[in-house]
C-alpha positions in Angstrom: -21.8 -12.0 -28.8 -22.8 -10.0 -25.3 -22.3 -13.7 -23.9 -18.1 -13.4 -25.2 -18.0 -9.9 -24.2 -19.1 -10.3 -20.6 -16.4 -13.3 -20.4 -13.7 -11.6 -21.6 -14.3 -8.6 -20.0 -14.3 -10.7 -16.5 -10.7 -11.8 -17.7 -9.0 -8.5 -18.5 -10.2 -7.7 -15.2 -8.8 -10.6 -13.4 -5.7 -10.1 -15.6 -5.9 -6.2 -14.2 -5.9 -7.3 -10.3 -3.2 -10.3 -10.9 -0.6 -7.2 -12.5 -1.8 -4.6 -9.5 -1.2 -7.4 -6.8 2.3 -8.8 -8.7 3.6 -5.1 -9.0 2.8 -4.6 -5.5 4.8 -7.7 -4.2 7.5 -6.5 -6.4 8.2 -3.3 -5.4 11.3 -2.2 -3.5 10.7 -1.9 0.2 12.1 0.8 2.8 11.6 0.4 6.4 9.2 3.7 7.3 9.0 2.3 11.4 7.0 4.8 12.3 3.1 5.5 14.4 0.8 6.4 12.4 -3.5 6.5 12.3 -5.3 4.5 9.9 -9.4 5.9 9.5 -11.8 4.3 7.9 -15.2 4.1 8.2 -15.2 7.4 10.5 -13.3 5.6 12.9 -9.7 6.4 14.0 -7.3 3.7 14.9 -3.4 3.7 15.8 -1.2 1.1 14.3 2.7 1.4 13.1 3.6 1.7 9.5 6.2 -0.8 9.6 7.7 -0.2 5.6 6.9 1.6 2.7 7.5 1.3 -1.3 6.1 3.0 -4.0 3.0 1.2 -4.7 1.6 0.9 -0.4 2.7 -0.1 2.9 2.5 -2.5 5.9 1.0 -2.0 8.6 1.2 -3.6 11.9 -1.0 -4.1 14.8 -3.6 -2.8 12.7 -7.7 -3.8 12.8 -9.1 -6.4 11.3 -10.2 -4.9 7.6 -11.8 -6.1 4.9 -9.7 -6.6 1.3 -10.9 -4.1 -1.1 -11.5 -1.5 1.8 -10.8 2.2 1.5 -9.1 4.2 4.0 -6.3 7.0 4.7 -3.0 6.8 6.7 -1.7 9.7 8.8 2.0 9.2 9.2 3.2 11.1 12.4 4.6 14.1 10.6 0.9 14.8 9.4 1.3 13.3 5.8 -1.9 11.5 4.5 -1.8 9.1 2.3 -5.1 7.0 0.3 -4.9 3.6 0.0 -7.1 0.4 -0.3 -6.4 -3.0 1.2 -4.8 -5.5 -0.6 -4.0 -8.6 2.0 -4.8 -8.6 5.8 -3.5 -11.4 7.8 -2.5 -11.6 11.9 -3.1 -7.4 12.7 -0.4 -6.9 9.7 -2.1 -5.1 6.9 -1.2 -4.8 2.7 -2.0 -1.4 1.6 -1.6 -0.3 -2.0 -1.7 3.7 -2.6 -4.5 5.1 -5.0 -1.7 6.9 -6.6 1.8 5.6 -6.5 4.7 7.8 -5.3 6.9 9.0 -7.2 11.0 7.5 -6.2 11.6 11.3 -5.3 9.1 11.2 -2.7 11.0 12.2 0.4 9.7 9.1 2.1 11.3 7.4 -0.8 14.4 9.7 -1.2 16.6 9.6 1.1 16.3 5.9 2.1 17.0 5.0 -1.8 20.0 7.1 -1.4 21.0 4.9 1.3 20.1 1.7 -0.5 22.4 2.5 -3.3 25.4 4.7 -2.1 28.5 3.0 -2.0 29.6 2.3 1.6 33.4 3.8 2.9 
């Protein structure tokens, strides 16, 4: 019985991680195009947050991280944000936020307004 447990508990997981990463590909994008400072590991590093939604962002010409990895992003107005990496691939990095944002973020906001006003 601890045998079927440990299984299916592997599989919910797995199942867990498969919805995370498809509601992350999924998610509406907004171009953020913007300097910011990724830390992790006590280390500081500058790379450019190229868009944003409201599960994570992209960054480019970012380090080489590990998938899994912790770290914060300091957008240029001084906004932090927590995230953990989710893809890595050529200095362009998958980040998904520890806590999404909300669609009335105002990094969210005012570009959705945009998205979705009719144009003159």
């Amino acid at each position: 019985m601890i045998f079927f447990e440990v299984i299916v508990s592997e599989v919910h997981s797995t199942a867990l991680q498969i919805a995370a990463a498809t509601s992350a590909v999924s998610a509406q994008r907004f171009a953020l195009l913007q300097k910011c400072t990724l830390h992790f590991r006590g280390v500081c590093y500058e790379a450019f947050a190229e868009d944003i939604s409201t599960t994570g962002l992209c960054l480019t010409n970012a380090p080489t991280l590990m998938l899994k990895q912790p770290v914060e992003i300091q957008l240029k107005g001084g906004r932090h944000l927590s995230g953990t990496v989710v893809w890595a691939q050529g200095g362009k990095v998958g980040l998904q936020f520890v806590t999404p944002l909300p669609l009335t973020d105002p990094l969210l906001a005012g570009q959705l307004r945009r998205s979705v006003e009719p144009r003159a």
